[in-house]
N, C-alpha and C positions, 0 to 999 in steps of 0.2 A: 504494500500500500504506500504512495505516494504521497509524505509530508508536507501540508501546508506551510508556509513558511510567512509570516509575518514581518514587514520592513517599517520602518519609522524612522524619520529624521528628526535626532535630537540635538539640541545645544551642547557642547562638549561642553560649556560652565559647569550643566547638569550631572553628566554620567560619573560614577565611580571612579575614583582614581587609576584602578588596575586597565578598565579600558585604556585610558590617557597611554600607560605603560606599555600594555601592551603595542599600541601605534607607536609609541615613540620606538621600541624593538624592531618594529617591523621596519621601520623608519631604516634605521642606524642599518641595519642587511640592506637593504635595498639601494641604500646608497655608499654600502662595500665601505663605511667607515668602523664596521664590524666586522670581522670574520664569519665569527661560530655566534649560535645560537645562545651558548655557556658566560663567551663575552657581551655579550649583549645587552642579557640580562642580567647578569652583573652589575654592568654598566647603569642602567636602571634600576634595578637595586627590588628586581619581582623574583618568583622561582622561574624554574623550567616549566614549570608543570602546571603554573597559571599563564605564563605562554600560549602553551599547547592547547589548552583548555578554550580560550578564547582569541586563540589566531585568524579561525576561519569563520566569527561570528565579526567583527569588527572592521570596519572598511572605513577608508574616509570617502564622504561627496564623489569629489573627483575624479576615484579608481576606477569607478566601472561605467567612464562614460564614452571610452573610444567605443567607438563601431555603434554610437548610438544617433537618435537627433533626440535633442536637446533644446527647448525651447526657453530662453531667457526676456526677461523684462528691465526695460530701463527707462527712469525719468530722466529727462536732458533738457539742459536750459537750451531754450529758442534760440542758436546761435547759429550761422551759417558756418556750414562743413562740419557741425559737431557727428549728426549722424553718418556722413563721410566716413570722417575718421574711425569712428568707430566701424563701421563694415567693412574698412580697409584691414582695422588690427584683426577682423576676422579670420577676411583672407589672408592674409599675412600669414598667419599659424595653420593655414593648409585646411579651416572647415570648410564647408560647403553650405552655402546660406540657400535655404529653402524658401522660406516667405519671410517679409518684411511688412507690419502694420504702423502706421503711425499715429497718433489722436491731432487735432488740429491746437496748437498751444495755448494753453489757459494760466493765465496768471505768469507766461516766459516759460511753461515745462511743457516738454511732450512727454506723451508715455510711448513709448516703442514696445514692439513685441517682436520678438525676431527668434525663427526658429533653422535651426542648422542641424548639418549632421557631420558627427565629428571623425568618421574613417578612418580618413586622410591626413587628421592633424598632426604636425609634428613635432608638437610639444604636451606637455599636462592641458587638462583642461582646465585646471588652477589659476595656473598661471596667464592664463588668456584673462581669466576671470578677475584678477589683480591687475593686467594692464588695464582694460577697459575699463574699471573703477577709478583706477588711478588719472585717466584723461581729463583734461579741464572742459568741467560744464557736466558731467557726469553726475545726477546727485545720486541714483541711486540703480542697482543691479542687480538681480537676484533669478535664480532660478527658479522656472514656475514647473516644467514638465520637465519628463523624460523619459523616452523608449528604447 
């Protein structure tokens, strides 16, 4: 019989420290600034065996979004070439922009909704998600879907 599986996106403020740890483990291998598993978590200072336990329940956002579309939301100040720019640092990082909505500006903000699919990226989808926040006139960004 085939287990249901239950997802939820929570605020890291929120969850248990040992999660936090455990990413941070995974982290440290992933970016081969750890060898072994033993150094690792040493390093962090959990056992092996709450590791193991919770390796393949814990993911961050970002992991599991190549090979998907990904639909993001963003208020932008009414500036000329801001929404440019930003479907430029799309393309830039290799997604694939499927539809683009914009609302007509109220009060100097658009609301954008722009939905991509990320294959081809060739970087994190994190870090897309950090430049495009970071651009001026950006107020706000956030993930609304994903398939």
């Amino acid at each position: 019989m085939k287990e249901d599986k239950n997802f939820f996106i929570v605020d890291k403020s929120v969850l248990p420290e040992i999660f936090l740890k455990v990413m941070e483990v995974k982290n440290l291998l992933e970016s081969h600034k750890e060898k072994t598993v033993q150094d690792a978590v040493n390093r962090v200072g959990i056992s092996r065996s709450a590791f193991y336990k919770y390796r393949d329940a814990v993911h961050p956002l970002y992991e599991n979004t190549r090979g998907k579309t990904v639909t993001i939301a963003a208020n932008l100040d009414d500036t000329p070439g801001l929404l440019s720019s930003v479907l430029n640092n799309i393309a830039t990082e290799g997604a694939n922009i499927l539809t683009i909505n914009q609302t007509i500006p109220i009060n100097g903000i658009a609301n954008v909704t722009i939905t991509i699919e990320t294959n081809e990226m060739h970087g994190e989808f994190g870090r897309l998600m950090s430049v495009l926040q970071q651009l001026d006139g950006v107020q706000s960004i956030n993930i609304i879907a994903r398939e």
